[in-house]
C-alpha positions in Angstrom: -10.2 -13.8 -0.5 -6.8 -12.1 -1.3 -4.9 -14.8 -2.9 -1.9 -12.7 -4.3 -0.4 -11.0 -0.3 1.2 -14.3 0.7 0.9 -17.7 0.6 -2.8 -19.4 0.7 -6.2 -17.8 1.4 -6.1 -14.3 3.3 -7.8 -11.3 4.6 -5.7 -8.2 3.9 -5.8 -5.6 6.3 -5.3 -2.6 4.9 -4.1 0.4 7.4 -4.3 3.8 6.4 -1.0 6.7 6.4 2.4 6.2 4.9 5.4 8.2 5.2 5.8 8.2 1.9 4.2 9.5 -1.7 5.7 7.5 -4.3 4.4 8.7 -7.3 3.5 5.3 -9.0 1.7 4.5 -5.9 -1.8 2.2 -6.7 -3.3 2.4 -3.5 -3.2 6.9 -2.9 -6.0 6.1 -0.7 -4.2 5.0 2.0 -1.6 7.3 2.1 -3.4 9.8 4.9 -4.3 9.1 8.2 -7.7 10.3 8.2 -11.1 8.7 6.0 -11.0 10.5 2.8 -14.2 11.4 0.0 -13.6 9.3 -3.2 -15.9 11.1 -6.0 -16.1 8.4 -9.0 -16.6 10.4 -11.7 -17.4 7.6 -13.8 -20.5 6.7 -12.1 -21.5 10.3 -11.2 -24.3 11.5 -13.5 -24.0 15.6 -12.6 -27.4 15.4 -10.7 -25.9 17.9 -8.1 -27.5 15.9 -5.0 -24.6 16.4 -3.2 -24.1 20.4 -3.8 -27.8 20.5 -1.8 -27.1 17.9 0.9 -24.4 18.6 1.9 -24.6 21.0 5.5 -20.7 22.1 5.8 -20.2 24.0 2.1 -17.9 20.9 0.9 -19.6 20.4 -2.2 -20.1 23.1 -4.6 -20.8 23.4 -8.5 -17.9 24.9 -11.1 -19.6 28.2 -12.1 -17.2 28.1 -15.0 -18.2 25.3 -16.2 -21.5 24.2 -14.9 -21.6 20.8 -16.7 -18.9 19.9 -14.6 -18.5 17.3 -12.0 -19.0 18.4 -8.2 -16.5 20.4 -6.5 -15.1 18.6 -2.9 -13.8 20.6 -0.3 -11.2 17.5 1.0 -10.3 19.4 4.3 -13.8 19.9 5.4 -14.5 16.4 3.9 -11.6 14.7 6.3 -13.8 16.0 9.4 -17.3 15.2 8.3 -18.5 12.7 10.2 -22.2 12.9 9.1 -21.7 12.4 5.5 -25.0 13.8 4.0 -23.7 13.6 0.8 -22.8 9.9 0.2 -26.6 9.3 0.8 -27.9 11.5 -1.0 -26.1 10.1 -4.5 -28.5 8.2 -5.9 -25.9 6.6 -8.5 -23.1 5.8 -5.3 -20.7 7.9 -6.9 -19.0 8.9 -3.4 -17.7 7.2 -0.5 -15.7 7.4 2.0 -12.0 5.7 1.9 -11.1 4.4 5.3 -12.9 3.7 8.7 -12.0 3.4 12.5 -12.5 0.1 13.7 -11.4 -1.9 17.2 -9.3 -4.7 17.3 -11.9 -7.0 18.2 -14.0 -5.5 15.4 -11.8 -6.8 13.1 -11.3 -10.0 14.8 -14.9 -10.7 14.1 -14.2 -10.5 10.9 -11.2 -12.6 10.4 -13.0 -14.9 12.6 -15.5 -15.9 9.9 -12.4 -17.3 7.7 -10.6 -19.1 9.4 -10.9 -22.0 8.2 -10.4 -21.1 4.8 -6.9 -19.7 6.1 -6.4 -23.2 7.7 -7.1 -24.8 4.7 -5.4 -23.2 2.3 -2.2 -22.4 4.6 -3.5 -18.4 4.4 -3.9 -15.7 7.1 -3.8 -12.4 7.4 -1.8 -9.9 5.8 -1.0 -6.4 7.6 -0.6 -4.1 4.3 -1.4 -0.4 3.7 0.0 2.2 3.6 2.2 1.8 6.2 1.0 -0.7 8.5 3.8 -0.5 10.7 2.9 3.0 11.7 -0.1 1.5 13.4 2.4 -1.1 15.6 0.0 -1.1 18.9 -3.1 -1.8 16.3 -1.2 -4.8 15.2 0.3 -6.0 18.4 -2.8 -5.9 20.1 -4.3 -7.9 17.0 -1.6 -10.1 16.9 -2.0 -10.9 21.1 -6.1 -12.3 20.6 -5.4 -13.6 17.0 -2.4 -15.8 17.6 -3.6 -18.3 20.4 -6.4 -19.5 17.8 -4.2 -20.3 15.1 -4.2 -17.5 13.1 -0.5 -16.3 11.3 0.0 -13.5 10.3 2.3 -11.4 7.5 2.9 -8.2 6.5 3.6 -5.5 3.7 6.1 -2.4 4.6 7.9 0.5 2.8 10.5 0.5 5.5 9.8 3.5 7.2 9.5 2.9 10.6 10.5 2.4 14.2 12.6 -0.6 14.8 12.3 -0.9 18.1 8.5 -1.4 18.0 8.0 -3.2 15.2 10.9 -6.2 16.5 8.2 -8.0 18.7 5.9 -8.6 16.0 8.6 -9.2 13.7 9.3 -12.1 15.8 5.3 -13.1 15.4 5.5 -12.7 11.2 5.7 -15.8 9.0 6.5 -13.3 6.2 7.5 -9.8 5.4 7.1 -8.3 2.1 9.5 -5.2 2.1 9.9 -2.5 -0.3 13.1 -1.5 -1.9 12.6 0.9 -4.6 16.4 2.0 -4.9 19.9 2.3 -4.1 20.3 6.3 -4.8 19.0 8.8 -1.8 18.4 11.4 -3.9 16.6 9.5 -6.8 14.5 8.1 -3.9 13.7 11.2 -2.3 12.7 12.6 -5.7 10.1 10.0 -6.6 9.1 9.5 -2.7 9.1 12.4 -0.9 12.1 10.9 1.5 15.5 9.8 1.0 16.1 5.7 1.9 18.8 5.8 4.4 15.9 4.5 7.3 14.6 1.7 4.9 18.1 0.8 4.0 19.4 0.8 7.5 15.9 -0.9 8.8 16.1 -4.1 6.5 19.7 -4.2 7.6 18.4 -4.9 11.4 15.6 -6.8 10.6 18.1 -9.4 8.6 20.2 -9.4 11.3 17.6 -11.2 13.6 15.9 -12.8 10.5 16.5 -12.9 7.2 15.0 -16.2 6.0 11.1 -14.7 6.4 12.1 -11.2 4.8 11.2 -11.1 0.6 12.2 -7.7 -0.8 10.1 -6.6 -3.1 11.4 -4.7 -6.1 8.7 -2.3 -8.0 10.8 -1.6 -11.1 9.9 1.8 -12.3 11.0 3.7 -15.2 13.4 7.1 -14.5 13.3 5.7 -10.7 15.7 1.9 -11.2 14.7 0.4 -14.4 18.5 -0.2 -15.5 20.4 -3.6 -15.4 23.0 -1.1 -13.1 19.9 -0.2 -10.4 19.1 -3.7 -10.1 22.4 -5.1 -9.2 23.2 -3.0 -7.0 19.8 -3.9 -5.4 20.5 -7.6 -5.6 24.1 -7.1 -4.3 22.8 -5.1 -1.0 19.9 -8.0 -0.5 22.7 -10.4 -0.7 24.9 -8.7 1.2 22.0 -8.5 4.1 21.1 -12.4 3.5 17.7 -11.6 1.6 17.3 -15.1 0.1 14.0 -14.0 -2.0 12.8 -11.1 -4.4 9.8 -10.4 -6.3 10.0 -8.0 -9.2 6.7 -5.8 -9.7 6.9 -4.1 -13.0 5.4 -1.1 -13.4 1.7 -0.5 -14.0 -1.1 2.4 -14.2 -4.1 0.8 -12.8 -4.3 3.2 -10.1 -4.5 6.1 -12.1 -7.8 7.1 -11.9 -8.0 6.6 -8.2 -5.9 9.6 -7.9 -9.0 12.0 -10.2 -11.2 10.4 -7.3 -9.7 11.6 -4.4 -9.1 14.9 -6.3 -5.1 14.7 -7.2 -3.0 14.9 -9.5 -1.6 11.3 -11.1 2.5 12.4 -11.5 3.7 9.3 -13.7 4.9 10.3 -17.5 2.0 8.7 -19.6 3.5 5.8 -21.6 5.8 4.3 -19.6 6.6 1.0 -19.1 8.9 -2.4 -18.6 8.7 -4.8 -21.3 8.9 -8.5 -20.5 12.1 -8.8 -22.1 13.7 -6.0 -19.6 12.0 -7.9 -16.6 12.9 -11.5 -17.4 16.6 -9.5 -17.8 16.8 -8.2 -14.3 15.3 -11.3 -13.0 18.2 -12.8 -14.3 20.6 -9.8 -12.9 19.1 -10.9 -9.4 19.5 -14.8 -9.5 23.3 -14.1 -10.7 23.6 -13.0 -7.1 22.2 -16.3 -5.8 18.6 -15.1 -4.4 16.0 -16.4 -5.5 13.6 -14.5 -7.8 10.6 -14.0 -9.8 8.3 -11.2 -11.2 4.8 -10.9 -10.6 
């Protein structure tokens, strides 16, 4: 019932691992590969069930402070395959993030919706972390899904391999596609990686399509919140034939994912983009002719 990852009713797919670690990232828990332990700290009543369940020496008690929440080993969590712990809590304060599953596993389930998707003009929606890192996953989806009527769209940061993702490029009725800013090094900074592969990537990809690619901008404090940033985002979209941009101001609400999955949250506490600064660069980007709207 995703409503807001392309047009009509859809099922989001959400595949896990991205090349990147954008600081502001909302969704950390598809950033690795692998299944990771979520602890919700706000559910989790200290009972310890977990300490005594669990057969690998993941889950220990602070001796420091023993009112403290549980202690998780993540790098003996990531190979558990048991998961002792999980049922043991009798509040369902863990889980785990992330699953393996077949392509015709999920088929099954989009399957059961399509004809809400039909309906409503919906699909699915590849998203992730990086989907595109999972190009076989999706081709092979793409091959048994597309014959019954099914279309299909996607989310990317830009990091990948061009040459495998141009087949089911040519099978997208949309790509959402990240561009967070013009300057490398301000990139690699806030990202872990410098934007000369996203850059060059959204180049080729406009050169076979442009009309189903919308670049979407997440306007970010310290990272390209300046009228300056913006244009010269606009002006490199319209130099590539971009057509359509979303802005995506700033927000926090994945904050306390990060405590779950035992990280640090790196975003300046505070920040923000007021409505006026949006509604400006908005204005910034339809100067250059593309069409454009926050969300």
């Amino acid at each position: 019932m995703s409503v807001q990852d392309g047009p009509g009713i859809r099922t989001t797919v959400f595949l896990k691992g991205c090349p990147l670690k954008c600081k502001w990232c909302s969704n950390p828990e598809g950033q690795q590969s692998y299944p990771e332990l979520m602890h919700v700290n706000t559910l989790c009543k200290k009972n310890y069930e977990c300490v005594a369940a669990c057969p690998y020496g993941s889950s220990s008690r602070n001796l420091i402070d023993e009112d403290s929440y549980p202690v998780f080993n993540n790098d003996i969590c990531k190979s558990c395959e048991t998961r002792e712990c999980i049922e043991s809590c009798p509040e369902q304060a863990l889980r785990f993030t992330g699953r393996n599953i077949t392509v015709d596993d999920l088929l099954k389930r989009v399957l059961a919706n399509i004809r809400f998707y039909k309906n409503s003009g919906g699909g699915v929606t590849f998203s992730g972390g990086e989907p595109f890192l999972q190009t076989e996953f999706i081709k092979n989806f793409i091959e048994k899904a597309l014959p019954l009527g099914i279309s299909f769209g996607a989310e990317t940061c830009g990091v990948f391999e061009i040459e495998k993702v141009k087949e089911i490029y040519s099978k997208l009725e949309f790509l959402y596609y990240d561009l967070k800013c013009m300057d490398g090094e301000i990139h690699k900074i806030h990202t872990g990686s410098t934007n000369r592969i996203i850059l060059d990537n959204l180049k080729k990809l406009a050169g076979i399509n442009p009309d189903i690619i919308i670049v979407s901008v997440p306007v970010v404090p310290g990272v390209n919140a300046g009228e300056t940033q913006i244009d010269r985002i606009a002006s490199f979209c319209k130099e590539c034939g971009i057509k359509e941009m979303r802005l995506l101001p700033y927000h926090s609400f994945g904050r306390d994912k990060y405590s779950f999955l035992g990280r640090e949250y790196k975003m300046d506490d505070g920040v923000s983009v007021s409505e006026e600064e949006t509604e400006r660069f908005v204005s910034i980007v339809t100067g250059h002719g593309i069409s454009c709207k926050a969300e």
